[in-house]
N, C-alpha and C positions, 0 to 999 in steps of 0.2 A: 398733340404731343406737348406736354409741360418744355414752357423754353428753358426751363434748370435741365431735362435730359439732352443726352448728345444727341444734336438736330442740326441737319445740315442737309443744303443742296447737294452735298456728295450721296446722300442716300436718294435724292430724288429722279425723275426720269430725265437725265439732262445730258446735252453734248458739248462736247471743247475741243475745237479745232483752235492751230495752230497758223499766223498767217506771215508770208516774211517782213509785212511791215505794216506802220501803222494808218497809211493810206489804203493797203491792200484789204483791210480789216473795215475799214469805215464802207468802202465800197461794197464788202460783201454783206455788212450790216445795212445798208441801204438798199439792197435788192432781197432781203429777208423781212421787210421792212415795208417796202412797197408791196412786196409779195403778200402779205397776212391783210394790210390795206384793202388791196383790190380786189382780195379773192374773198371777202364776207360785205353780204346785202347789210342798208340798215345802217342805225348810226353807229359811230364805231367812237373809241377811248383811246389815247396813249398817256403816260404817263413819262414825262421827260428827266432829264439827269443833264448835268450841271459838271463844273471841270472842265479844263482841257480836251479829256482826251474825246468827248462827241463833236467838238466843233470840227474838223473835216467832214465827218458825217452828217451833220446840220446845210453845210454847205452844197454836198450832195444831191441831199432830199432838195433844194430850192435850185437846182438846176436842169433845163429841160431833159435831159435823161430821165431824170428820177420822177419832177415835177409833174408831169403831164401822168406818172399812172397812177396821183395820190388823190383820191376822189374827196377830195376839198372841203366842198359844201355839208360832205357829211364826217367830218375826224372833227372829236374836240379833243383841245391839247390840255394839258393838267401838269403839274410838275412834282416830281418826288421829294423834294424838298428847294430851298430857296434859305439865302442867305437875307438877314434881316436890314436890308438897305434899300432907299429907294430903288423905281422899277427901270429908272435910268442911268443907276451907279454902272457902274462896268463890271462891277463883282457880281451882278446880280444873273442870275442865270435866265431867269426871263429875258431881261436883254440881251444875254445872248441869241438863244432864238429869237428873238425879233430882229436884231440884226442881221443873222446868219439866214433865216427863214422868212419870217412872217412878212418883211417889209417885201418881199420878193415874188411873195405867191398869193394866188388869192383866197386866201382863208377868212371867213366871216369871221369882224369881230366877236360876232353872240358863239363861236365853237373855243373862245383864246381864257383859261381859266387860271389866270396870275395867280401867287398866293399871295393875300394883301399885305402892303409893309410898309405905308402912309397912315400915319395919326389915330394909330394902333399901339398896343402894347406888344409883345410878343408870342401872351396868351391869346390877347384878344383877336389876334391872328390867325392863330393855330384855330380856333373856335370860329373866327369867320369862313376860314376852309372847310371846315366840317359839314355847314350848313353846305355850302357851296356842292360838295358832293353828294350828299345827300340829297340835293335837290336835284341833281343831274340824276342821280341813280334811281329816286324814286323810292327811295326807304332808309331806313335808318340799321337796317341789319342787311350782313354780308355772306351771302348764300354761294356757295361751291358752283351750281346749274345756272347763275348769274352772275357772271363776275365782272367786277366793274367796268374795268380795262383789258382790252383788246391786247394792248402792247405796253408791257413795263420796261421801260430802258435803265439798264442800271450802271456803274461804276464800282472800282473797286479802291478803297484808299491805302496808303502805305502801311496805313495801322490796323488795316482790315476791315476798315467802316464803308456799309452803303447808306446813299441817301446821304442824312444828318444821321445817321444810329451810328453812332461812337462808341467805342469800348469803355466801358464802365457808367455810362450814361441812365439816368432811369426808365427813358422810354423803351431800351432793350426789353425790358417787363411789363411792356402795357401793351396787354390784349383786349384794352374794352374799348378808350379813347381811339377815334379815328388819324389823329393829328396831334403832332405833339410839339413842345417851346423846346429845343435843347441850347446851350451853350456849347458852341464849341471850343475844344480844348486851343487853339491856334490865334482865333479872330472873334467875328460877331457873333450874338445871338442869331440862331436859323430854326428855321421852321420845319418839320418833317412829317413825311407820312409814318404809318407806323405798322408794324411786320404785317398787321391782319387784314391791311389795304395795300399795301404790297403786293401778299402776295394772291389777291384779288384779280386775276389775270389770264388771258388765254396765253399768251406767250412772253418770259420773261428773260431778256435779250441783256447779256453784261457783257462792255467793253474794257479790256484792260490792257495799256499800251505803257511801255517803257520798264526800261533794267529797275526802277524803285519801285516797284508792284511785284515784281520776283517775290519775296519773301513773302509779301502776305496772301499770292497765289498760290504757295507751295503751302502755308495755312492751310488755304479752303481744302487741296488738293487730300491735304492728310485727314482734315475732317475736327481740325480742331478749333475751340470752341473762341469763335472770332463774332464781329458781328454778321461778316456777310455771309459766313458758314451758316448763322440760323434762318436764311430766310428760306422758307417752304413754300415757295408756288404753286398753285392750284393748274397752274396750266404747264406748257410746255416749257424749259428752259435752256437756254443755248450758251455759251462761254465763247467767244470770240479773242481772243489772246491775238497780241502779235509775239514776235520770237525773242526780243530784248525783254518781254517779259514770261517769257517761258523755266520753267525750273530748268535744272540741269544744260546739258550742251548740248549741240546740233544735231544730235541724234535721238533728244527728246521725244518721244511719241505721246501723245496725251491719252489716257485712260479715258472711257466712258464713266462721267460721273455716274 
């Protein structure tokens, strides 16, 4: 589908449960989570997200509940995008999983795949990633019957943006680049995956918690042409909402996307 026509996770095969809060919502994405984990042989892909709102869910995963059913030695981690700051700033989302997770469990470092942001450009970043996946993936094209990543985790922003894909940004339109430099409109230069490694995925998992995410939920909800409305995943996709960021009031029922 050309990304000028209306395309949207609303038309894909996707579900959106509603949860009363935004712990309740981290724990059920963590047992959805571990669930796709343990239940495929082999080595497996996630593709992490950045913000606020996965860090209880980060915390989760690195606790022995969750810890002990996430078969370790075989999950490499990847990140959907990455603010362009060193790997130990606090803004950086790598550091947050490594705080939140990595320092905690035992993950090989050969599975931990940073996006680089040391004595780089911000192109030359985007282009170190690329190789980087491509060499995990084993090819330079992205096939439907192989899809990268096992688990894409995604967010949703106020302005409708996942990942780094921002509204009105040029990577919205790049379907041949793996990886792209954007600016963000707020702070730093970040670095991002881009729709067609996205939506490279068996299961793609978005969390969206608090009353400032209402409006550009009610967006995706109608189908209009936002950025998180265009991403089309190849695999399953699920919408995990808490209720401060549910449209309308407590009688809300969510629609099967």
């Amino acid at each position: 589908m050309c990304p000028h026509e209306k395309s949207s996770v609303a038309q894909m095969t996707a579900d959106i449960t509603v949860h009363s809060d935004a712990d309740t919502l981290a724990r059920t994405a963590a047992e959805l989570i571990t669930g796709y984990l343990s239940s495929k042989a082999g080595r497996l892909a996630v593709a992490l997200s950045g913000g606020s709102t996965p860090r209880r869910l980060y915390e989760l995963l690195a606790s022995p509940e969750y810890a002990e059913r996430i078969p370790w030695p075989r999950v490499h981690w990847f990140w959907g995008d990455e603010r362009f700051v060193p790997p130990d700033d606090p803004r950086s989302n790598f550091h947050m999983f490594k705080a939140t997770v990595l320092s905690h469990v035992p993950a090989p470092t050969t599975n931990i795949h940073p996006i680089p942001t040391v004595d780089l450009t911000p192109k030359e970043a985007a282009d170190a990633y690329v190789t980087e996946l491509q060499k995990f993936h084993g090819d330079s094209v992205l096939r439907e019957d192989d899809p990268l990543f096992d688990v894409v985790l995604l967010g949703l922003g106020d302005d409708g943006h996942t990942a780094s894909l921002f509204p009105g940004a040029a990577a919205l339109e790049e379907r041949s680049a793996w990886v792209a430099a954007v600016r963000s409109p707020q702070s730093e230069p970040r670095i991002t995956l881009t729709y067609p490694v996205l939506e490279s995925c068996r299961h793609c998992l978005f969390l969206v918690a608090g009353p400032a995410k209402k409006k550009a939920l009610t967006a995706v909800l109608r189908g209009e042409d936002i950025p998180a409305t265009r991403l089309e995943p190849h695999g399953q996709c699920t919408w995990l909402v808490d209720r401060s960021a549910a449209p309308g009031d407590d009688k809300f029922i969510p629609p099967r996307l």
